[in-house]
C-alpha positions in Angstrom: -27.8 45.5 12.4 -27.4 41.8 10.6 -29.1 39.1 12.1 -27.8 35.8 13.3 -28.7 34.5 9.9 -27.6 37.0 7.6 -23.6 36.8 8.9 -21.2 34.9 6.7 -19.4 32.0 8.0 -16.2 32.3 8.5 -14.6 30.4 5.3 -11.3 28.7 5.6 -9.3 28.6 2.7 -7.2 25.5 1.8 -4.3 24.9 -0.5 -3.3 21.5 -1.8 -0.1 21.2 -2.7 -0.2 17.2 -4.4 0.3 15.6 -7.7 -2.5 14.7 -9.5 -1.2 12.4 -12.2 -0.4 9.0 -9.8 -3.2 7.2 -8.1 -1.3 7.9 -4.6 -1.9 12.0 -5.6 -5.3 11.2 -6.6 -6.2 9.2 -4.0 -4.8 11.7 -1.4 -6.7 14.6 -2.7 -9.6 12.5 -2.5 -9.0 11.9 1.3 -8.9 15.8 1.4 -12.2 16.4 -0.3 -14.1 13.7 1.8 -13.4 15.6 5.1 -14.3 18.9 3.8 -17.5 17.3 2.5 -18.1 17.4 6.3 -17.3 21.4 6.5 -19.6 24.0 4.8 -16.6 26.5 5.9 -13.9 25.0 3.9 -12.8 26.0 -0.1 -10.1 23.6 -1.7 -7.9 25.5 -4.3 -5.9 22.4 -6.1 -4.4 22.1 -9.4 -3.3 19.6 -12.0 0.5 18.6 -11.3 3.0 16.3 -12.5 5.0 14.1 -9.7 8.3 16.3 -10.0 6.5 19.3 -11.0 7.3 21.9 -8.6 4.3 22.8 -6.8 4.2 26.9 -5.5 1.4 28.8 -4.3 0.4 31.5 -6.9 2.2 35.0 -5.7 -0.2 37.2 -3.5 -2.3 33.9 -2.3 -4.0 34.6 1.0 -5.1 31.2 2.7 -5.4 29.2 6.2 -3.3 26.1 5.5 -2.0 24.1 3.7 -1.7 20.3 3.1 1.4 19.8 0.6 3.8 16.6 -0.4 6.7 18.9 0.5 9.9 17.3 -1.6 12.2 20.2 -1.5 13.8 22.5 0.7 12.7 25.9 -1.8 9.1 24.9 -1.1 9.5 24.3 2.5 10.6 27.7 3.0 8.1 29.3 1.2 5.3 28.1 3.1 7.3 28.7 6.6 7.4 32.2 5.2 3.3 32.1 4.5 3.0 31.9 8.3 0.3 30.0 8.1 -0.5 26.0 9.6 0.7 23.2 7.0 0.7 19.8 7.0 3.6 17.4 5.2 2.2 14.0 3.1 5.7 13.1 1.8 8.1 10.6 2.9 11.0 12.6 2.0 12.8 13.9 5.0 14.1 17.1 4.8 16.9 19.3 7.0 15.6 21.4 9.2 12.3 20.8 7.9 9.4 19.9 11.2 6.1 20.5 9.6 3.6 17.8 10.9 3.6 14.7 8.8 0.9 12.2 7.9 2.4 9.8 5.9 2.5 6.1 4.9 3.7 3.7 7.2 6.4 2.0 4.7 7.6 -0.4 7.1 4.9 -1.9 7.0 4.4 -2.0 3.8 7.5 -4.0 3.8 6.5 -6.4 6.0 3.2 -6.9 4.2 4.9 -7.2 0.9 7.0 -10.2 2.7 4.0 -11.7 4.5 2.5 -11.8 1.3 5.0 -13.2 -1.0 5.9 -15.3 1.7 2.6 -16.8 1.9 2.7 -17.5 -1.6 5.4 -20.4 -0.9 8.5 -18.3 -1.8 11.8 -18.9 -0.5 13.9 -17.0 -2.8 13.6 -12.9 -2.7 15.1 -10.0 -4.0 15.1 -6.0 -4.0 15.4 -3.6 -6.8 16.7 -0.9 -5.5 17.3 3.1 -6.1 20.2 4.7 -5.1 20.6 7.9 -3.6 17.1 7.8 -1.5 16.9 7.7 1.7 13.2 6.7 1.6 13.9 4.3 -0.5 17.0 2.4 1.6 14.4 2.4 4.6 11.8 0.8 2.2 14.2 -1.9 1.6 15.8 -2.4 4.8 12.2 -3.0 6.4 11.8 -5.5 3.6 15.1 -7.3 4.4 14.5 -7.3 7.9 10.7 -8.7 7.6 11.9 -11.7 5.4 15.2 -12.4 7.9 12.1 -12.4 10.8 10.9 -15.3 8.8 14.0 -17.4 8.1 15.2 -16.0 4.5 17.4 -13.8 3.0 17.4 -11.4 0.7 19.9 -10.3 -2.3 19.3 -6.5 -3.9 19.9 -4.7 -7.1 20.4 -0.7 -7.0 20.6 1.4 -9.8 20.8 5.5 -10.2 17.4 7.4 -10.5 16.6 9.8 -13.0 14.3 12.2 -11.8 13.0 11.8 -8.1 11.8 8.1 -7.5 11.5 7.2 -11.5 14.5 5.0 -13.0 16.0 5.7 -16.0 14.5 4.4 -19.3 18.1 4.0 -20.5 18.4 0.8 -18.3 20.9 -1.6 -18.7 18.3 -4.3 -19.1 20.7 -6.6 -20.3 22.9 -6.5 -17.3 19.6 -6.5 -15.1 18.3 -9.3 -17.0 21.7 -11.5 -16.1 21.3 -10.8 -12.0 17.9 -11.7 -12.2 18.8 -15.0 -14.3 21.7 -15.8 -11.6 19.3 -16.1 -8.8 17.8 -19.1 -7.6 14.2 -19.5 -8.9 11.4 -19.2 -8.0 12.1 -15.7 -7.4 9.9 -12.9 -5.7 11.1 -9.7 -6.5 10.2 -6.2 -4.0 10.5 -2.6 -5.4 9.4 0.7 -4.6 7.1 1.9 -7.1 5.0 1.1 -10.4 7.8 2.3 -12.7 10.8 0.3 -10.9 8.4 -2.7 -11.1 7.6 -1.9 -14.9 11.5 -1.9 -15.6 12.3 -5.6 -13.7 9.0 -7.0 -15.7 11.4 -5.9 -19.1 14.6 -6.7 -17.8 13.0 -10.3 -17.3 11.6 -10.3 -21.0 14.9 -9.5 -22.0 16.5 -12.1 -20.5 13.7 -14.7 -21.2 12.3 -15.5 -17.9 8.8 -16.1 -17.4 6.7 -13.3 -15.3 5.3 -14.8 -13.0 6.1 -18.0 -13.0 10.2 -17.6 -12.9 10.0 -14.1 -11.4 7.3 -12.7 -9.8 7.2 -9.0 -9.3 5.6 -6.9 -6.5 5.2 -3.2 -5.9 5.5 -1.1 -3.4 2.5 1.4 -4.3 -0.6 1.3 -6.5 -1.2 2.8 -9.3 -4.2 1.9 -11.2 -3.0 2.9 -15.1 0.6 2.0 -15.1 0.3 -1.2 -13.4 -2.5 -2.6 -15.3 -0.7 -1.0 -18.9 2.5 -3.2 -18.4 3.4 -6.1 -20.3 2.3 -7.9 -17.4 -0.5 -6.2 -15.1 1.6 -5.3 -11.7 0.5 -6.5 -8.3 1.3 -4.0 -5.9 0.9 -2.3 -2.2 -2.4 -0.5 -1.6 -1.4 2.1 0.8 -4.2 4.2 2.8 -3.2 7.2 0.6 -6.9 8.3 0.7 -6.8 8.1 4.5 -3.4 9.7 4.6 -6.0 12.6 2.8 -8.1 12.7 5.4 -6.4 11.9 8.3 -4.0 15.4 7.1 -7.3 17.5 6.7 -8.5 16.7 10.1 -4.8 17.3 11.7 -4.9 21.1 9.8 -8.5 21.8 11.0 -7.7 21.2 14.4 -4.3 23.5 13.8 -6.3 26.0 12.2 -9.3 26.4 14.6 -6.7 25.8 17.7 -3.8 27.7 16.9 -2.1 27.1 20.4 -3.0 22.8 20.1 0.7 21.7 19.8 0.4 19.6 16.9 1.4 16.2 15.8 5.0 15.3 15.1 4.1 12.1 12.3 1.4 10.1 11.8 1.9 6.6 10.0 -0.7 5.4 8.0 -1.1 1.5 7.6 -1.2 0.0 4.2 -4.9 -1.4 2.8 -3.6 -4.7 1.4 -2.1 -6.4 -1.7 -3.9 -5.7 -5.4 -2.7 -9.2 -6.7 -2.5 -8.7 -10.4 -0.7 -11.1 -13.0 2.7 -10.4 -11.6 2.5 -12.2 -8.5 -0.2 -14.5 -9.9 1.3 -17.7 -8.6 2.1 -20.1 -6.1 5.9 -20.7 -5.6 6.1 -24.2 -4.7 7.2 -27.2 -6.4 4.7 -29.9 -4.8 2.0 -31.0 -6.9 -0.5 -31.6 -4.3 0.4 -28.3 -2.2 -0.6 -26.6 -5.3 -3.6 -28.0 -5.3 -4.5 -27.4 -1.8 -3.6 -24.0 -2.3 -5.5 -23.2 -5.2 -8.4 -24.8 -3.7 -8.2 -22.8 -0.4 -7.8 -19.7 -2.4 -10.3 -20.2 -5.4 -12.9 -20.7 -2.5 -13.4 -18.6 0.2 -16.9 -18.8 0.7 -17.2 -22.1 0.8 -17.7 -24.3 3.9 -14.5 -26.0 4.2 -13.3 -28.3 6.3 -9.2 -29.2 6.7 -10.6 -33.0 5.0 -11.7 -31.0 2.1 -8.9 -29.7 1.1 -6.6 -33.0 2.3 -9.2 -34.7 -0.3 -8.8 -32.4 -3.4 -4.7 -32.1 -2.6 -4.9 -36.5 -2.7 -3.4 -37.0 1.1 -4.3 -37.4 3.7 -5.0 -35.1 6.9 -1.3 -35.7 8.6 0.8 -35.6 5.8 -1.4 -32.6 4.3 -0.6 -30.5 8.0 2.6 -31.9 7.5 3.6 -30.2 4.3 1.9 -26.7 4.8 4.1 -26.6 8.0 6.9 -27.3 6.4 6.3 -25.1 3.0 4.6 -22.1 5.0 5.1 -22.5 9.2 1.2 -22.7 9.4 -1.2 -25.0 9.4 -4.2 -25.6 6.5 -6.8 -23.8 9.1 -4.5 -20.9 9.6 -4.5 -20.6 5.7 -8.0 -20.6 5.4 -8.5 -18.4 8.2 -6.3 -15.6 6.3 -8.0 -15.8 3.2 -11.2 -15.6 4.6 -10.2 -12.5 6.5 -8.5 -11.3 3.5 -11.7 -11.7 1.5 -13.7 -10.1 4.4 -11.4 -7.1 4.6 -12.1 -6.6 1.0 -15.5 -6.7 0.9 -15.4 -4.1 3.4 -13.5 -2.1 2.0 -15.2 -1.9 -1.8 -18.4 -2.9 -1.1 -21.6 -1.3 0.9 -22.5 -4.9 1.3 -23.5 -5.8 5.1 -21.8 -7.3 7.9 -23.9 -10.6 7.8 -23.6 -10.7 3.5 -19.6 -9.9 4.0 -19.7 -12.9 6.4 -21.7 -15.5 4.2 -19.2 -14.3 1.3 -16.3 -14.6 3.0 -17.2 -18.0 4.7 -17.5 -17.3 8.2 -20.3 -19.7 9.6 -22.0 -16.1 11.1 -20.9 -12.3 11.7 -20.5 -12.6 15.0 -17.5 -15.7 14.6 -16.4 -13.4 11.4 -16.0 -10.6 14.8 -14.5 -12.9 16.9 -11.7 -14.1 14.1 -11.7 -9.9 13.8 -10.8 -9.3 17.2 -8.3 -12.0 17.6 -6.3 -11.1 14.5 -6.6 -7.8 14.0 -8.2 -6.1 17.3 -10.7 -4.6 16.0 -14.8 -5.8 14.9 -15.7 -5.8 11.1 -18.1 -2.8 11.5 -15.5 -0.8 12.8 -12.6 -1.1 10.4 -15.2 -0.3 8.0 -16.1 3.2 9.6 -12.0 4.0 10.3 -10.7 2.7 6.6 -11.7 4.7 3.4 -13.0 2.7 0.9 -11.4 2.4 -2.8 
């Protein structure tokens, strides 16, 4: 008779069903492999794939679940026919198709993308569309609707995809080139991905307009390679793809060890942040002296700064300084160095092991526990634990 020691665990065998050659397939499959670090009794079987590769199980596979970016309806009823728990990490919806989703939360992504560009002094925005997606129109609409929150419209630019999500290479650039020259600059321009944001950044070559300085450029998702190998690096949407990982592991555990646990419908998972690269590299206002202010609020963060400080490098004074950032942004200079601070903090956080009191002397809070405070009033929650419930890069 086997002792307690001598009986195998009980080993759960997990298929991953994800791209690997994007940062958002990387990143995801990364998520995965940080919660089975955590579980002696899991074994990951994932391969290399392309993003419209189809992605099947191999024939005779016997597994527990399966975490998969389920794109198409042929793959969907394959794994219904596995009988066995999966979990969905694409934003494509399907018919008939009800596996529990842990997915970005692309509406907010939108209305990050407009806070940002927003914040930058823009007044002027666009979309560059794909038509034919559904995810897609959502990502714009939520775009549209954030910037019409905030007093500004928004004029977009559609064009046919080739495969999936990717536009054709055949572009008409020339014709792209001529809407983007017929709008009203400075110009912040929204897209979905890396690729769409590659082809505006041409289009705008072509037509002769500057990058960033006529046009800037912003997309939707990260990815590390193709944004920083364009003509002009991309800034871009850091979404909590790693988390989405994780937070999908977790969801199939639970579905695998409680088989009669009614799982979740959908989880959305917030984006990180902005990656501001070249494209967006710029402040879209045409006063001298808010320019400066700017650029001193922003070049600075751990500085101890008062509202006189930066009245005294913009050359005005306090009033007409308050003055102009409500008119230019609808906030005041402390607001704006409140939100870089916080936006400096949150980064720290997030790519650093540094400690709550360093993250605070960087970051220019006067202590950790006023850096908590600002925390809790802006985005409910303390600095130590966003850190513990949002993966680092």
């Amino acid at each position: 008779m086997k002792t307690d020691s001598e009986v195998k665990p009980i080993v759960k065998r997990v298929a991953v069903l994800v791209d690997t050659s994007t940062t958002w397939g990387r990143d995801v499959v990364a998520g995965v492999h940080r919660y089975s670090r955590g579980r002696t009794d899991w074994q990951l079987f994932v391969e290399p794939r392309g993003v419209e590769q189809r992605r099947w199980l191999p024939k005779g596979w016997k597994g527990d679940g399966v975490i998969a970016r389920v794109g198409f309806v042929d793959l969907a009823k394959r794994l219904r026919s596995m009988n066995v728990p999966v979990v969905n990490v694409s934003g494509i919806s399907l018919p008939r198709v009800k596996f529990p989703r842990v997915v970005s939360d692309q509406v907010s992504a939108a209305g990050l993308a407009a806070e940002h560009l927003m914040g930058k002094g823009f007044k002027h925005f666009a979309y560059f569309s794909l038509l034919g997606l559904e995810y897609v129109a959502e990502h714009q609409q939520a775009f549209v609707d954030s910037l019409r929150l905030g007093g500004h419209s928004c004029e977009v630019y559609a064009v046919q995809p080739l495969i999936g999500a990717e536009p054709d290479w055949n572009l008409d650039m020339q014709r792209l080139g001529r809407w983007l020259s017929s709008l009203p600059k400075p110009l912040a321009v929204f897209t979905w991905n890396s690729s769409s944001a590659r082809e505006l950044i041409y289009a705008c070559i072509h037509a002769g307009l500057a990058v960033p300085e006529e046009v800037a450029v912003l997309s939707g998702s990260d990815d590390d390679l193709f944004c920083e190998v364009s003509p002009v690096p991309i800034s871009a949407v850091r979404l909590g793809c790693e988390q989405i990982g994780y937070r999908a592991a977790s969801e199939l555990d639970e579905m695998m060890s409680n088989p009669d646990r009614e799982a979740v419908d959908e989880v959305l998972i917030p984006p990180q942040g902005v990656v501001d690269r070249r494209s967006t590299d710029t402040l879209a206002v045409e006063d001298p002296a808010m320019v400066k202010a700017l650029r001193f609020i922003r070049e600075n963060p751990a500085r101890v700064m008062q509202v006189e400080d930066v009245a005294r490098q913009a050359g005005l004074c306090r009033r007409a300084l308050e003055l102009r950032f409500q008119n230019l942004l609808g906030r005041s200079p402390a607001a704006e160095i409140r939100r870089v601070r916080i936006a400096r903090a949150i980064e720290l956080l997030q790519r650093t092991g540094l400690s709550v009191a360093a993250v605070a002397e960087r970051s220019g809070f006067s202590s950790p526990e006023y850096m908590a405070s600002v925390f809790r009033s802006q985005l409910g929650t303390t600095p130590l634990h966003y850190r513990k419930t949002e993966p680092r890069g």
